[in-house]
PDB file of N, H, CA, C and O in Angstrom:
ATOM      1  N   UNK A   1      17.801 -10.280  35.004  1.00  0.00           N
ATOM      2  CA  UNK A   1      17.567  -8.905  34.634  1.00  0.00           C
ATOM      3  C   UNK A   1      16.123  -8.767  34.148  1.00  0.00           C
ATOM      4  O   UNK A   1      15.550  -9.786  33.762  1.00  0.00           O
ATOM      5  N   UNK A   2      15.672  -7.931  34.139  1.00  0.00           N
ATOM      6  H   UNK A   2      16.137  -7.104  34.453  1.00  0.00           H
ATOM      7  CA  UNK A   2      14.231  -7.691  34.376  1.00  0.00           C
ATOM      8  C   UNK A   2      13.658  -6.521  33.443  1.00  0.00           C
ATOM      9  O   UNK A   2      13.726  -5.367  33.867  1.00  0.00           O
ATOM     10  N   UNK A   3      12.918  -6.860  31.793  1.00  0.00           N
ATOM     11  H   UNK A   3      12.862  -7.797  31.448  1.00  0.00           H
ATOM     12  CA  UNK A   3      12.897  -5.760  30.861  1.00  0.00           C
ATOM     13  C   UNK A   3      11.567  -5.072  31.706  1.00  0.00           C
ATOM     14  O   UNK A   3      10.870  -5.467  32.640  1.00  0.00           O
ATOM     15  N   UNK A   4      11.598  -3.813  30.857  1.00  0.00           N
ATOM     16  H   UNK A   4      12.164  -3.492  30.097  1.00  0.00           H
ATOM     17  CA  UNK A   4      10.518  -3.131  31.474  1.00  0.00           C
ATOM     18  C   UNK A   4       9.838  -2.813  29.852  1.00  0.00           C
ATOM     19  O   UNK A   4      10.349  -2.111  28.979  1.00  0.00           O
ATOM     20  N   UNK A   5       8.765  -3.439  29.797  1.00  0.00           N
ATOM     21  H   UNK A   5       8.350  -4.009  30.506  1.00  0.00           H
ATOM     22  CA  UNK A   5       7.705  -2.650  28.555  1.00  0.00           C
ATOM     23  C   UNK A   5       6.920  -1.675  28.553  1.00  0.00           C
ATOM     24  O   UNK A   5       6.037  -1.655  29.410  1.00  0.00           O
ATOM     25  N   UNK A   6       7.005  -0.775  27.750  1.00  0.00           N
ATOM     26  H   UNK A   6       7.723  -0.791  27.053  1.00  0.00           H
ATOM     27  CA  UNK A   6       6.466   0.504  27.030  1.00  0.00           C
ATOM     28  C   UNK A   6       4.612   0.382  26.265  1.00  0.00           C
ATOM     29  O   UNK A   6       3.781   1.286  26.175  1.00  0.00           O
ATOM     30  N   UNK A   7       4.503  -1.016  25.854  1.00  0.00           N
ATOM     31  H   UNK A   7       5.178  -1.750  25.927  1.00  0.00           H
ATOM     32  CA  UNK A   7       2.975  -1.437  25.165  1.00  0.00           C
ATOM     33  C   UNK A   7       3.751  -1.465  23.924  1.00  0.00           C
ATOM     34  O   UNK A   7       4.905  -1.255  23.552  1.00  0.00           O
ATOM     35  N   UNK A   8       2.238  -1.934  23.284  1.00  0.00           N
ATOM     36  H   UNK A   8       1.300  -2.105  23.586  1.00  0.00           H
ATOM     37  CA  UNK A   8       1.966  -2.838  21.961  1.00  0.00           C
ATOM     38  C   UNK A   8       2.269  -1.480  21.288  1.00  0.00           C
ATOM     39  O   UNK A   8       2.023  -0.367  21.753  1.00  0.00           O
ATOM     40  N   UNK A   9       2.876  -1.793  20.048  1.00  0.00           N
ATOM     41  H   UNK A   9       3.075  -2.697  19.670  1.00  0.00           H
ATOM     42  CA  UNK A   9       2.655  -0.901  19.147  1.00  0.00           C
ATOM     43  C   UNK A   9       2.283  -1.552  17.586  1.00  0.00           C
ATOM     44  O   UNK A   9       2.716  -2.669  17.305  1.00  0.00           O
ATOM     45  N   UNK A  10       1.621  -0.935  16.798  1.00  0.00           N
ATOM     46  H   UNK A  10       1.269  -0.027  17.027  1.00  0.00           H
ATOM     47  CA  UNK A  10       1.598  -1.382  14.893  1.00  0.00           C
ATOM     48  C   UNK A  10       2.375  -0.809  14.329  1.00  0.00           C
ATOM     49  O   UNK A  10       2.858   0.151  14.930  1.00  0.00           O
ATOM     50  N   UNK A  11       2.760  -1.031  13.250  1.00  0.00           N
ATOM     51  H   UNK A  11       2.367  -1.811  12.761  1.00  0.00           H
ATOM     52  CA  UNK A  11       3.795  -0.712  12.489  1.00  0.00           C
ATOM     53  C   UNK A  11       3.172  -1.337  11.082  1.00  0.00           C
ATOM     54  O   UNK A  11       2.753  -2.490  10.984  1.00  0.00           O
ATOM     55  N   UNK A  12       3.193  -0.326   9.976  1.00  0.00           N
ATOM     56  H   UNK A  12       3.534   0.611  10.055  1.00  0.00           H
ATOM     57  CA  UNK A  12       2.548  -0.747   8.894  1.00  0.00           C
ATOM     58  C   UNK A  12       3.643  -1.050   7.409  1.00  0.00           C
ATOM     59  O   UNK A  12       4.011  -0.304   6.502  1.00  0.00           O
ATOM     60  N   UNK A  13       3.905  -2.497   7.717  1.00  0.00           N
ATOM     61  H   UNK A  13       3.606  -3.103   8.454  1.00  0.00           H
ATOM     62  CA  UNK A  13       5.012  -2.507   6.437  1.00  0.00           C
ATOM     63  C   UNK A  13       4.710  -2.771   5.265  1.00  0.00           C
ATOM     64  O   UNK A  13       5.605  -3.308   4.612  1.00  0.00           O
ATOM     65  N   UNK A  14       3.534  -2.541   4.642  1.00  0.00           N
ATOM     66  H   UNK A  14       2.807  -2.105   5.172  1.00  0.00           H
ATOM     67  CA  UNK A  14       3.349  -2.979   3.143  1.00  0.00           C
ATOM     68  C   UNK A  14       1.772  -2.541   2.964  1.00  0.00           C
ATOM     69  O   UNK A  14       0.856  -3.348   3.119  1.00  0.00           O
ATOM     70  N   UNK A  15       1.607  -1.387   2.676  1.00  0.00           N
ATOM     71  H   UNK A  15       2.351  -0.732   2.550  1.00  0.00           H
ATOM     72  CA  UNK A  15       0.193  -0.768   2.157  1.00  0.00           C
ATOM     73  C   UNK A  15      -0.159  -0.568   0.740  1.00  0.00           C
ATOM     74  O   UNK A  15       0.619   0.197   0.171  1.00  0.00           O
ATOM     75  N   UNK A  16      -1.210  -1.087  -0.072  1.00  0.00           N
ATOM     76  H   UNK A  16      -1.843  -1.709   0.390  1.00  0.00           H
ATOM     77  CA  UNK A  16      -1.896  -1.041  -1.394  1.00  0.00           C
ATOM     78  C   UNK A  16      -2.516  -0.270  -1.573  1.00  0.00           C
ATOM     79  O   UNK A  16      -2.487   0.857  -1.080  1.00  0.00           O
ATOM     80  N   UNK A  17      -3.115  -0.642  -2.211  1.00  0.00           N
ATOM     81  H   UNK A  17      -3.138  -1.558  -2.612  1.00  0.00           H
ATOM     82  CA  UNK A  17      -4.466   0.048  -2.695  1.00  0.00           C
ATOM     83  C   UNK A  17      -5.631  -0.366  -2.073  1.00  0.00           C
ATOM     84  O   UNK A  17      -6.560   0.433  -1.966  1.00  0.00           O
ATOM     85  N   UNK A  18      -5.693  -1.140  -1.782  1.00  0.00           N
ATOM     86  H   UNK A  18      -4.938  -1.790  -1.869  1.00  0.00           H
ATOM     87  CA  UNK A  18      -7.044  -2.215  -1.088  1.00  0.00           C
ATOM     88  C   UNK A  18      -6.352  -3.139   0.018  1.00  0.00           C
ATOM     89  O   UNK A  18      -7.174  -3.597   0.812  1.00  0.00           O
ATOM     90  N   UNK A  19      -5.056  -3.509   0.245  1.00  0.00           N
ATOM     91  H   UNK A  19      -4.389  -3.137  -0.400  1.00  0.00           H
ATOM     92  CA  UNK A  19      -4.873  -4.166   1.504  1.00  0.00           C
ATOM     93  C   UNK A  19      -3.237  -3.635   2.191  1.00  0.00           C
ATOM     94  O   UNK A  19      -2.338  -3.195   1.475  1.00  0.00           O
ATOM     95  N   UNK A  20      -3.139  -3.788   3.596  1.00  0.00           N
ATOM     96  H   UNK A  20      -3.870  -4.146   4.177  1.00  0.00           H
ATOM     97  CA  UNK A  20      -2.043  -3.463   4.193  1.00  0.00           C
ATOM     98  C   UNK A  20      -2.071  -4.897   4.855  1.00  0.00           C
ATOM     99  O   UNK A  20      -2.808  -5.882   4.806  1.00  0.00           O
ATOM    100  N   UNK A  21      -0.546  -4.416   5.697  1.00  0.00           N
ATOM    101  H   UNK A  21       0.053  -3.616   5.736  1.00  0.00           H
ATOM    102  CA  UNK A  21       0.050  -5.365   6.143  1.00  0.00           C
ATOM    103  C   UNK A  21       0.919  -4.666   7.625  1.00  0.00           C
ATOM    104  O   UNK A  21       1.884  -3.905   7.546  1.00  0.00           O
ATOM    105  N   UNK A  22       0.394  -5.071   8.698  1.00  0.00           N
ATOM    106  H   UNK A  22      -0.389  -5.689   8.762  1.00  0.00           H
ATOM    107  CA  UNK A  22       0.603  -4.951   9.908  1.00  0.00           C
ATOM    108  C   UNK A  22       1.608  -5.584  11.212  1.00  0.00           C
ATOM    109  O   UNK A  22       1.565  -6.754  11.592  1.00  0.00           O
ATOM    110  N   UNK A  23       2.447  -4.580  11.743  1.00  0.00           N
ATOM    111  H   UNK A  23       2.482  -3.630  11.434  1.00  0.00           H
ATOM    112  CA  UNK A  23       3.209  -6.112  12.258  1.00  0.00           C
ATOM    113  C   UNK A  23       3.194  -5.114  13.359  1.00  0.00           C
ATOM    114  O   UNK A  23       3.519  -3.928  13.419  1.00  0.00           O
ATOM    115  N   UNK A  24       2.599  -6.169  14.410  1.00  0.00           N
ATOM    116  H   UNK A  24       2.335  -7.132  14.361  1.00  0.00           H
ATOM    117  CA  UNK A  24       2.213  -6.020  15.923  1.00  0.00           C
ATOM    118  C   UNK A  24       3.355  -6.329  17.206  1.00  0.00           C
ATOM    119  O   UNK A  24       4.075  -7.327  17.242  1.00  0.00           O
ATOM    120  N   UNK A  25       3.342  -5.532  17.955  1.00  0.00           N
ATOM    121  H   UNK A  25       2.758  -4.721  17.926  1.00  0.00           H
ATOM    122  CA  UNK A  25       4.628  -6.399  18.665  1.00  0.00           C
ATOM    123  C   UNK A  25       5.325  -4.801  20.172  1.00  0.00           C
ATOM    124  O   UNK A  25       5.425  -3.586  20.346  1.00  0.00           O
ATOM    125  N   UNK A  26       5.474  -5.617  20.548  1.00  0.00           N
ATOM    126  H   UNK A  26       5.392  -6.603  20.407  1.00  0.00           H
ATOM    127  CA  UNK A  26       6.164  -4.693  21.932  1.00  0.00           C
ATOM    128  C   UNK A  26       7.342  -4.025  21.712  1.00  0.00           C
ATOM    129  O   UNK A  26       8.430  -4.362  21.246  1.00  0.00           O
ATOM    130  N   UNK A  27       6.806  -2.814  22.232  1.00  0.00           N
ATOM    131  H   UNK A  27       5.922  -2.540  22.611  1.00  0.00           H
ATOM    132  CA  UNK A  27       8.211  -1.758  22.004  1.00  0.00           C
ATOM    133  C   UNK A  27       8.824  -1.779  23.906  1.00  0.00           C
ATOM    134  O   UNK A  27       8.048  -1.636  24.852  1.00  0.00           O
ATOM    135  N   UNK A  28      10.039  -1.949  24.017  1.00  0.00           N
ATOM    136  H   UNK A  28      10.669  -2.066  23.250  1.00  0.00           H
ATOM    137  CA  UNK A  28      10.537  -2.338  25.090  1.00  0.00           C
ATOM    138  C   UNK A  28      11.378  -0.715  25.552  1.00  0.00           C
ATOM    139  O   UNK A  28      11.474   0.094  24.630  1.00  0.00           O
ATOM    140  N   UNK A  29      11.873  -0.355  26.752  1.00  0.00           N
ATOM    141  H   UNK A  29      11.795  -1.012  27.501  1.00  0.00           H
ATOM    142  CA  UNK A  29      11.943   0.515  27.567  1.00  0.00           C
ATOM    143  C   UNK A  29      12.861   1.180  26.715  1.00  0.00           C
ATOM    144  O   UNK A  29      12.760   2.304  26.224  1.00  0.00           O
ATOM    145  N   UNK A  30      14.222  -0.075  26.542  1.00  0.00           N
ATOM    146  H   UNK A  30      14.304  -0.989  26.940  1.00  0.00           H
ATOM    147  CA  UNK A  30      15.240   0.058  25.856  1.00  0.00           C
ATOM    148  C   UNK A  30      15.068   0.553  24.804  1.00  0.00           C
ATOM    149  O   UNK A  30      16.117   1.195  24.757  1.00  0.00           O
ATOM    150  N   UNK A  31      14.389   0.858  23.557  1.00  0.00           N
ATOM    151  H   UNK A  31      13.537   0.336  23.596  1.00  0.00           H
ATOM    152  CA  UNK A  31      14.185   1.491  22.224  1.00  0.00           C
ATOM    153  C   UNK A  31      13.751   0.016  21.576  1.00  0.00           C
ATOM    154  O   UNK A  31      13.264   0.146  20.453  1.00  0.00           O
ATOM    155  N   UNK A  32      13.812  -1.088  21.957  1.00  0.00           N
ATOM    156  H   UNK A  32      14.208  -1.194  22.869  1.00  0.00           H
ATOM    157  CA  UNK A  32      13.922  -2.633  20.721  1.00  0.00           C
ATOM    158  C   UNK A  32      12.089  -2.367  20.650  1.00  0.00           C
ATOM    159  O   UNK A  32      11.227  -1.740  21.265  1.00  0.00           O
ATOM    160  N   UNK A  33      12.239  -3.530  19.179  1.00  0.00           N
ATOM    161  H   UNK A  33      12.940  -4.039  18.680  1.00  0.00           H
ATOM    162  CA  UNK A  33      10.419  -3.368  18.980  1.00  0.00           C
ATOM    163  C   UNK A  33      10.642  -5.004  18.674  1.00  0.00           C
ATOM    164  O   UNK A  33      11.300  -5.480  17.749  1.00  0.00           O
ATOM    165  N   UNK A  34      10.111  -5.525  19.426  1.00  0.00           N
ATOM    166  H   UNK A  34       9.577  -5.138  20.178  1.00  0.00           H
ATOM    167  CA  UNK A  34      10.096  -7.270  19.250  1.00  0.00           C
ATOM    168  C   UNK A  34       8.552  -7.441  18.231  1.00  0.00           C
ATOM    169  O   UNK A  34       7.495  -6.992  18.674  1.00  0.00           O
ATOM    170  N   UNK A  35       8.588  -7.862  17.398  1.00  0.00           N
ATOM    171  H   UNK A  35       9.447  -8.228  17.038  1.00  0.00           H
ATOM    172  CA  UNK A  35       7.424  -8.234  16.862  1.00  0.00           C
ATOM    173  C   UNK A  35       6.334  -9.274  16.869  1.00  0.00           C
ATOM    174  O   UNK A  35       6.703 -10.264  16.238  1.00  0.00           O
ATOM    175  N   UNK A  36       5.553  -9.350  17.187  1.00  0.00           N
ATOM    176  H   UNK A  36       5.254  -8.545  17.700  1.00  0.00           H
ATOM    177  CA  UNK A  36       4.553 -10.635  18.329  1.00  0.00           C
ATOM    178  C   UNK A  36       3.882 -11.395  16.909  1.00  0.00           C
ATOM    179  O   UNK A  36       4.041 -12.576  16.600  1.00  0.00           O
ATOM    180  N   UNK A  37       3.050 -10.306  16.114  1.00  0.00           N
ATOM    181  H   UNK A  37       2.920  -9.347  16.366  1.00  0.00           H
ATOM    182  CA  UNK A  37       2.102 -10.509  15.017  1.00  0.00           C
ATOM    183  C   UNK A  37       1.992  -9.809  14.255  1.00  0.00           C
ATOM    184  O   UNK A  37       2.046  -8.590  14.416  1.00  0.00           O
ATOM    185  N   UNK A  38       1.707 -10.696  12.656  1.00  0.00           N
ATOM    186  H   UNK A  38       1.663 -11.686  12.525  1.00  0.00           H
ATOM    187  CA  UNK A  38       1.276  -9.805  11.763  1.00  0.00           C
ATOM    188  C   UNK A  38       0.340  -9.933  11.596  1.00  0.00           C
ATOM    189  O   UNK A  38      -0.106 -10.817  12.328  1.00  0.00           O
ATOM    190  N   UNK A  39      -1.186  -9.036  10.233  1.00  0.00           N
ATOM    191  H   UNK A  39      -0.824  -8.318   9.639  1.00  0.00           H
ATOM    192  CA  UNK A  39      -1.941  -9.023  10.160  1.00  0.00           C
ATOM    193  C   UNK A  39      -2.310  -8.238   9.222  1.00  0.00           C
ATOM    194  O   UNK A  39      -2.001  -7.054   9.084  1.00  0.00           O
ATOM    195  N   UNK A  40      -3.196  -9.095   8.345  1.00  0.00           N
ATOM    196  H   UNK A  40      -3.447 -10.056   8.457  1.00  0.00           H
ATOM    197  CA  UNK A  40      -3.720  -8.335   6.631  1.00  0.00           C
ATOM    198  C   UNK A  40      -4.657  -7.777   7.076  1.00  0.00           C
ATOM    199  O   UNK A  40      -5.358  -8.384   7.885  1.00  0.00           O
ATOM    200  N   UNK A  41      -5.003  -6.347   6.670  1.00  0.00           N
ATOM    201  H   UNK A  41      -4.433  -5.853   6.012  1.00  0.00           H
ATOM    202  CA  UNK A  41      -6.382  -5.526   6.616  1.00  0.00           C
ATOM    203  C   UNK A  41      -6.242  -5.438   5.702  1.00  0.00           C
ATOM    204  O   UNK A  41      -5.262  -5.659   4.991  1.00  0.00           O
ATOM    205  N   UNK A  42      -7.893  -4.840   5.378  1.00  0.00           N
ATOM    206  H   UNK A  42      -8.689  -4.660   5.956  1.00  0.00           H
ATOM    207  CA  UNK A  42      -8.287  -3.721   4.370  1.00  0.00           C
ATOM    208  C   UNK A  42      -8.161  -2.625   5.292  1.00  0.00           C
ATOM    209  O   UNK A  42      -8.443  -2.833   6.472  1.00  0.00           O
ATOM    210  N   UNK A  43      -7.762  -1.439   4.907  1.00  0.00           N
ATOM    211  H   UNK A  43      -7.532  -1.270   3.949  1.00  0.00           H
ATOM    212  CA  UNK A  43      -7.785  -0.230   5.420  1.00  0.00           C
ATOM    213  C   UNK A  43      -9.213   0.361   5.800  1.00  0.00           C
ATOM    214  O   UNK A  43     -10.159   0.754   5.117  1.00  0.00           O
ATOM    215  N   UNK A  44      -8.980   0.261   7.191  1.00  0.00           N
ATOM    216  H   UNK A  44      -8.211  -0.058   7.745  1.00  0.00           H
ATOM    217  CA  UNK A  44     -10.178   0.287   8.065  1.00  0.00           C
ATOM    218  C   UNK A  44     -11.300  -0.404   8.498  1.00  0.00           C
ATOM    219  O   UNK A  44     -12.444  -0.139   8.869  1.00  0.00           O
ATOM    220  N   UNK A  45     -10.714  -1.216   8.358  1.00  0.00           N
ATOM    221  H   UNK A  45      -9.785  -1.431   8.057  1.00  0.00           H
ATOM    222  CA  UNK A  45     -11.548  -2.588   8.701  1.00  0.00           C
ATOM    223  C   UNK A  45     -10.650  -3.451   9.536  1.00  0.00           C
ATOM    224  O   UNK A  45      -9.423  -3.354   9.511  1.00  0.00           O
ATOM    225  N   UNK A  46     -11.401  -4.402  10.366  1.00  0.00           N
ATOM    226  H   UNK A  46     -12.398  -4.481  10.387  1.00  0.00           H
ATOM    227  CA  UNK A  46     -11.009  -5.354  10.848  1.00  0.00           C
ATOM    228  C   UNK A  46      -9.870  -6.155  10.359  1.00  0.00           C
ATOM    229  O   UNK A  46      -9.454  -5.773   9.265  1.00  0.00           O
ATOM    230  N   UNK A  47      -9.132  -7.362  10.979  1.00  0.00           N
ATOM    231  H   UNK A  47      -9.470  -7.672  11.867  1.00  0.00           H
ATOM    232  CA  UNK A  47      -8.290  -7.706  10.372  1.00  0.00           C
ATOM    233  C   UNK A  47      -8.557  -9.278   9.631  1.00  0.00           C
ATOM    234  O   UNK A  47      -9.010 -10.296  10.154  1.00  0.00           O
ATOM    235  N   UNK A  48      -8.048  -9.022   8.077  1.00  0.00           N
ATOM    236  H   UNK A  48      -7.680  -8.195   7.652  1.00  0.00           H
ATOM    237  CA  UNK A  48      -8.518 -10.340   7.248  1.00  0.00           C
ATOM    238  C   UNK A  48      -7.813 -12.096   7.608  1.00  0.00           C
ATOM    239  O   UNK A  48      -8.105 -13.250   7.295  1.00  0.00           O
ATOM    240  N   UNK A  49      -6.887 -11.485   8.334  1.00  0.00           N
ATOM    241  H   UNK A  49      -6.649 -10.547   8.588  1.00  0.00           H
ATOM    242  CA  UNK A  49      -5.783 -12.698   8.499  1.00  0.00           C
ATOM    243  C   UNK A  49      -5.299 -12.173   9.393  1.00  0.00           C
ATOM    244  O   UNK A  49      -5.308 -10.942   9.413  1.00  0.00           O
ATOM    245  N   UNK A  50      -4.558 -13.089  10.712  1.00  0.00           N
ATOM    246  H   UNK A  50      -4.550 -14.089  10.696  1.00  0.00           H
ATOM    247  CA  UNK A  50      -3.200 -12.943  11.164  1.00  0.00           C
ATOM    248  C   UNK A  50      -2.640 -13.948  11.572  1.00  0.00           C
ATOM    249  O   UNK A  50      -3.358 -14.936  11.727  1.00  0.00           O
ATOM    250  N   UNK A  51      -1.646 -14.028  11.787  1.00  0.00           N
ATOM    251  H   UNK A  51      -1.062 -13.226  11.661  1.00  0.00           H
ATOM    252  CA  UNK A  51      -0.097 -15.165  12.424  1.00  0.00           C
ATOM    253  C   UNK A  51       1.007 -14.426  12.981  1.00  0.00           C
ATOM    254  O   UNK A  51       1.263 -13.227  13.094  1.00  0.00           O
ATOM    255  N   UNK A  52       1.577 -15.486  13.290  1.00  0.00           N
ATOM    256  H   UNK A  52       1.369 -16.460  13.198  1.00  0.00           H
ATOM    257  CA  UNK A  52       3.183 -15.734  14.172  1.00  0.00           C
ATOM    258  C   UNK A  52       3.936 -14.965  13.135  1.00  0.00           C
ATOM    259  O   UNK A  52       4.826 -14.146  13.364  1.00  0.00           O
ATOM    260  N   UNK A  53       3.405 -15.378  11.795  1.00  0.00           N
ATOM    261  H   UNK A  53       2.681 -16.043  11.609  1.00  0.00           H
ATOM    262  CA  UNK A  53       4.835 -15.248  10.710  1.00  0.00           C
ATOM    263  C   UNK A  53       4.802 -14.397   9.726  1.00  0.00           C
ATOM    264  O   UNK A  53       3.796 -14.602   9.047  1.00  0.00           O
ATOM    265  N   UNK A  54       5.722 -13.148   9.154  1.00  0.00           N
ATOM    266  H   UNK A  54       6.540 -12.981   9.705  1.00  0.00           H
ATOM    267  CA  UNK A  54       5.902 -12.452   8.510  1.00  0.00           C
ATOM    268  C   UNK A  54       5.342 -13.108   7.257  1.00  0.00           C
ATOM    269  O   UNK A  54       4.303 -12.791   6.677  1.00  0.00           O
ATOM    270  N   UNK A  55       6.364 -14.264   6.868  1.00  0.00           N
ATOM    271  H   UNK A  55       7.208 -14.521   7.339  1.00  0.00           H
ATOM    272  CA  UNK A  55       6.328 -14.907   5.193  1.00  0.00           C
ATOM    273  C   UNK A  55       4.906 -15.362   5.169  1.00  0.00           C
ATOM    274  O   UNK A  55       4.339 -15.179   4.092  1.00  0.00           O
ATOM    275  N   UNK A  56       3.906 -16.150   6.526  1.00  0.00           N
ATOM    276  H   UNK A  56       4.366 -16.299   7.401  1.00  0.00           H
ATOM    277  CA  UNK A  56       2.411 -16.325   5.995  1.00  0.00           C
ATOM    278  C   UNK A  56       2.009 -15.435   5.579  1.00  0.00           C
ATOM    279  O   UNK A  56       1.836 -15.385   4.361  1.00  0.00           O
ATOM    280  N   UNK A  57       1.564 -13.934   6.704  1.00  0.00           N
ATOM    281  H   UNK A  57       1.706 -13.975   7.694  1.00  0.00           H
ATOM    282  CA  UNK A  57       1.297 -13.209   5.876  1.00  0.00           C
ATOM    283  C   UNK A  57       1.363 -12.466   4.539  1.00  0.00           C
ATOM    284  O   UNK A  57       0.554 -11.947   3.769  1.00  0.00           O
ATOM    285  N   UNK A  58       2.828 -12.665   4.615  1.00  0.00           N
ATOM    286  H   UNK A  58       3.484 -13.087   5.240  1.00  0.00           H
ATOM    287  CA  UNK A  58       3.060 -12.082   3.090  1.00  0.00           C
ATOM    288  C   UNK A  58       2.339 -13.139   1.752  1.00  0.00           C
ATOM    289  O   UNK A  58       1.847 -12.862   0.658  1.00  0.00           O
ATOM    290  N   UNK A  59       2.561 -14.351   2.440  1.00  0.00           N
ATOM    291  H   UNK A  59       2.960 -14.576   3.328  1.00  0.00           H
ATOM    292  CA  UNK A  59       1.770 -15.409   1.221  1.00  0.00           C
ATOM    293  C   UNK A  59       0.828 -15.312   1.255  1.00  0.00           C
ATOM    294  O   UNK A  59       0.388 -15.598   0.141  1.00  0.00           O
ATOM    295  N   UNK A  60      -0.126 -14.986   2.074  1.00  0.00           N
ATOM    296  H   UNK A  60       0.231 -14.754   2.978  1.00  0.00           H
ATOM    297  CA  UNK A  60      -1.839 -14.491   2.099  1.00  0.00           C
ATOM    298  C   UNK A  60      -2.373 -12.954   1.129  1.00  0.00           C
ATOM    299  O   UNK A  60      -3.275 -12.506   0.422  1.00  0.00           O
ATOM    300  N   UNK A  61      -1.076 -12.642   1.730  1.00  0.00           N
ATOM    301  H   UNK A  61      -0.343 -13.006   2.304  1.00  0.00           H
ATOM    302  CA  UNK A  61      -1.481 -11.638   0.568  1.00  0.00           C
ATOM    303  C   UNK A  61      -1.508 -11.633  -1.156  1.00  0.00           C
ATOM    304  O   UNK A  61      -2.324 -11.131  -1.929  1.00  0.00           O
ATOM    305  N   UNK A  62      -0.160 -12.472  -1.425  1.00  0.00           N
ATOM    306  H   UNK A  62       0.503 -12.879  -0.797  1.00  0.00           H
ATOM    307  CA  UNK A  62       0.003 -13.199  -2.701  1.00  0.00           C
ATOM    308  C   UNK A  62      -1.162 -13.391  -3.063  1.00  0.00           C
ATOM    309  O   UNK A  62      -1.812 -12.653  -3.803  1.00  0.00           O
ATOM    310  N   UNK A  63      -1.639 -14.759  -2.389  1.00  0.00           N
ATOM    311  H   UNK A  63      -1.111 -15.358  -1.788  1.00  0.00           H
ATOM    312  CA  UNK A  63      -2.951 -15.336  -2.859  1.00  0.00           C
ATOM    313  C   UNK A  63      -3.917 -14.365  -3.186  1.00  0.00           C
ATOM    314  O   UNK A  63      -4.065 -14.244  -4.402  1.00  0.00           O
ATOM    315  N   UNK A  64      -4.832 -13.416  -2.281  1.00  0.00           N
ATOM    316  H   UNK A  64      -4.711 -13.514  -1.293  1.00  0.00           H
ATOM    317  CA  UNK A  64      -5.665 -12.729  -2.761  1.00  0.00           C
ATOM    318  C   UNK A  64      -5.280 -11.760  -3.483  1.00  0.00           C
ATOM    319  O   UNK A  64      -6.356 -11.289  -3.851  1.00  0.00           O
ATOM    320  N   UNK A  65      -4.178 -10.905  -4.110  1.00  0.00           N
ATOM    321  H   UNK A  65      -3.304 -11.288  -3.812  1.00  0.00           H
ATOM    322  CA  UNK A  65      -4.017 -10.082  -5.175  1.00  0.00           C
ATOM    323  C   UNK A  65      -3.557 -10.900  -6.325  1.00  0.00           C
ATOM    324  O   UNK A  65      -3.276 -10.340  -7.385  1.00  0.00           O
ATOM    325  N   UNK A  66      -3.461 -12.203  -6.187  1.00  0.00           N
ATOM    326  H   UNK A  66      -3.690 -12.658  -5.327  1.00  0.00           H
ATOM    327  CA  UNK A  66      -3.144 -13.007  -7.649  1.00  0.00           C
ATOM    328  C   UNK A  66      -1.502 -12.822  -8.209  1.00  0.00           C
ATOM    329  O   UNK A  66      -1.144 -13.357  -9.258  1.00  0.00           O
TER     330      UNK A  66
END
């Protein structure tokens, strides 16, 4: 069987004051959103970090807000 994809979409699950948190990933024909990558910004800027994995990112963020 043979999915048909729709494109990349972002999805922003955890925004601050000074950093968000991004999770990248294919939205499929069917309605599903598979998630590929996450990724720390600062809001509007480039991205500070990314990975495979939800929990890195979330621990990257730890680290730099202390």
């Amino acid at each position: 069987m043979m999915k048909s994809i729709q494109g990349m979409r972002a999805r922003v699950l955890w925004s601050g004051d000074c950093l968000e948190l991004l999770e990248l990933g294919v939205q499929e024909s069917c309605g599903w959103f598979r998630p590929v990558r996450y990724e720390v910004h600062i809001p509007g800027e480039t991205a500070l970090y990314k990975s495979d994995s939800e929990y890195s990112a979330k621990h990257y963020i730890s680290i730099l807000l202390g």
